[in-house]
C-alpha positions in Angstrom: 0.0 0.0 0.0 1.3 3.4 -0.8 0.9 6.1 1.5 0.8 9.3 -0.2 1.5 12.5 1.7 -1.2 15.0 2.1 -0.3 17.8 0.5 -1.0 20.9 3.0 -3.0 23.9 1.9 -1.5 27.0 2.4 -3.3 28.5 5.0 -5.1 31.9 4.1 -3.2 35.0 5.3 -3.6 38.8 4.9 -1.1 41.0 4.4 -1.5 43.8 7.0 1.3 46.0 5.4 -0.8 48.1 2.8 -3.6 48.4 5.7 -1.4 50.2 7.7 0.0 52.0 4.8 -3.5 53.4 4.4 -4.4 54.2 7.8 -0.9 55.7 8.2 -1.6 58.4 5.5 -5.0 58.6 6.4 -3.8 59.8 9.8 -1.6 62.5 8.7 -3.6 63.9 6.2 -6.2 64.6 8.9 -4.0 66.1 11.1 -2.7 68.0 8.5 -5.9 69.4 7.1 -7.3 70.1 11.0 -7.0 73.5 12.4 -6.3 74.6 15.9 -7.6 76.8 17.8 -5.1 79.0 19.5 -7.2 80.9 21.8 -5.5 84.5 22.7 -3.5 85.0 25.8 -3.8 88.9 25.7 -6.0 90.5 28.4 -8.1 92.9 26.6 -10.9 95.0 27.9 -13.6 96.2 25.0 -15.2 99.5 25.4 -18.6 100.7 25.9 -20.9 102.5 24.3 -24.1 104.2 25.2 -27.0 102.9 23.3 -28.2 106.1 22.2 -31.1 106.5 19.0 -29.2 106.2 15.5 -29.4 109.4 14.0 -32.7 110.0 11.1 -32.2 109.3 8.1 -33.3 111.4 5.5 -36.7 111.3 4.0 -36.5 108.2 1.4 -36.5 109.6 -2.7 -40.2 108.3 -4.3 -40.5 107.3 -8.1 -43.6 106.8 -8.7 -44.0 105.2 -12.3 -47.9 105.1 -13.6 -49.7 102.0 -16.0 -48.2 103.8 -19.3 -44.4 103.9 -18.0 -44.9 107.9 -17.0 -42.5 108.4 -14.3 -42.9 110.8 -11.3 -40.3 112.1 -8.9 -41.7 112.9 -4.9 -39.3 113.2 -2.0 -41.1 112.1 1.1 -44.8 113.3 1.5 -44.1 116.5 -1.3 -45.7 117.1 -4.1 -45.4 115.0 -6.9 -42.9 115.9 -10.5 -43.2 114.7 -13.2 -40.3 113.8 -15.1 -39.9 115.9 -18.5 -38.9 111.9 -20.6 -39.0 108.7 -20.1 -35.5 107.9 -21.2 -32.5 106.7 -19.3 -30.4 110.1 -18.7 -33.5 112.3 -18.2 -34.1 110.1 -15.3 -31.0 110.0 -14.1 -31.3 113.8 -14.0 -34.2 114.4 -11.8 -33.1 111.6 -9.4 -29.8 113.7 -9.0 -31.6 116.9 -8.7 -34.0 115.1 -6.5 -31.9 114.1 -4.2 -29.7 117.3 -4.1 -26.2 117.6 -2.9 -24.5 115.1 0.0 -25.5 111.2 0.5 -27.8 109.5 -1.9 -31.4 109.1 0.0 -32.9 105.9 0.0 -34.5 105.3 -3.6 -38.4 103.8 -3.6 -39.8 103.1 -6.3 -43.8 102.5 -6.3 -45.3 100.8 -9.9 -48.5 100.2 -10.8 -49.3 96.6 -11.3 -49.8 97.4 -15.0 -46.6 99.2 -15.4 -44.4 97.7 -18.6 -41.6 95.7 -17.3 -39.3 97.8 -19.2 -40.1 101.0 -17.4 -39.4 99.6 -13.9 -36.0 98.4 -15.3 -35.4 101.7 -17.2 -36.4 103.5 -13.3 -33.8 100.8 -11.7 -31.0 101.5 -14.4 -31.2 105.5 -14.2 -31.2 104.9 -10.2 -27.9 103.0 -10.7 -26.7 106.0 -12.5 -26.9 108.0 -10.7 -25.4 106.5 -8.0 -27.9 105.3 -5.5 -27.0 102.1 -3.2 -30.1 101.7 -1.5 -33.1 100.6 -3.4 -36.7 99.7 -2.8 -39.6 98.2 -4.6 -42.9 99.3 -2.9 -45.8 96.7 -2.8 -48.7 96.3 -1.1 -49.6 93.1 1.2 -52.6 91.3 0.0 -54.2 87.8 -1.5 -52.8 87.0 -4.7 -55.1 88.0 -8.2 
């Protein structure tokens, strides 16, 4: 009778060494990417200030442009102008010599629901112009049509 060795199976290993080859670079480029925080070690005392009223700001500018595109200038509750064109730089003329000299007043413009698109962008266009920064569309608050 012959006796024939058993040939072993190689027993299932895993290589370890790229493992730790990843978690290695995994931890450094966390630490690399993390910030610190370095808290100050100066002693610093902040000052106060009185809470007084902001000072008033000047009566907002009013375009007021009607159904057909007209446009008309009012600064606060005045009386209403109405501007000589409807063009670009005649605008931008009356909102300069609305607003006279010093800081640009607020700039509100109030359309009519039927007003053109167009004449709303033409109003917002002369208003950037002549150089106002602050700018309002007025609307009412109500149920939609």
């Amino acid at each position: 009778m012959r006796l024939r060795r058993r040939r072993r199976e190689a027993e299932p290993s895993v290589n370890l060494t790229p493992l730790i080859d990843v978690v290695f670079l995994l931890l450094i480029f966390f630490m690399v990417s993390t910030t610190f925080d370095r808290p100050t070690h100066l002693a610093i005392e902040l000052p106060r200030a009185s809470s007084e009223a902001p000072p008033e700001e000047a009566e907002p500018l009013v375009l007021v442009v009607d159904a057909r595109g007209n446009y008309y200038l009012r600064r606060g509750q005045g009386p209403e102008q109405r501007v000589v064109s409807r063009s670009v730089e005649a605008l931008r003329r009356a909102l300069r010599e609305g607003a006279g000299e010093g800081e640009r007043p607020a700039l509100v413009i109030q359309a009519d629901a039927r007003t053109p698109h167009q004449a709303v962008v033409t109003a917002m266009d002369a208003a950037r112009r002549a150089g106002f920064d602050r700018l309002a569309i007025a609307a009412v608050q109500g149920q939609e049509r």
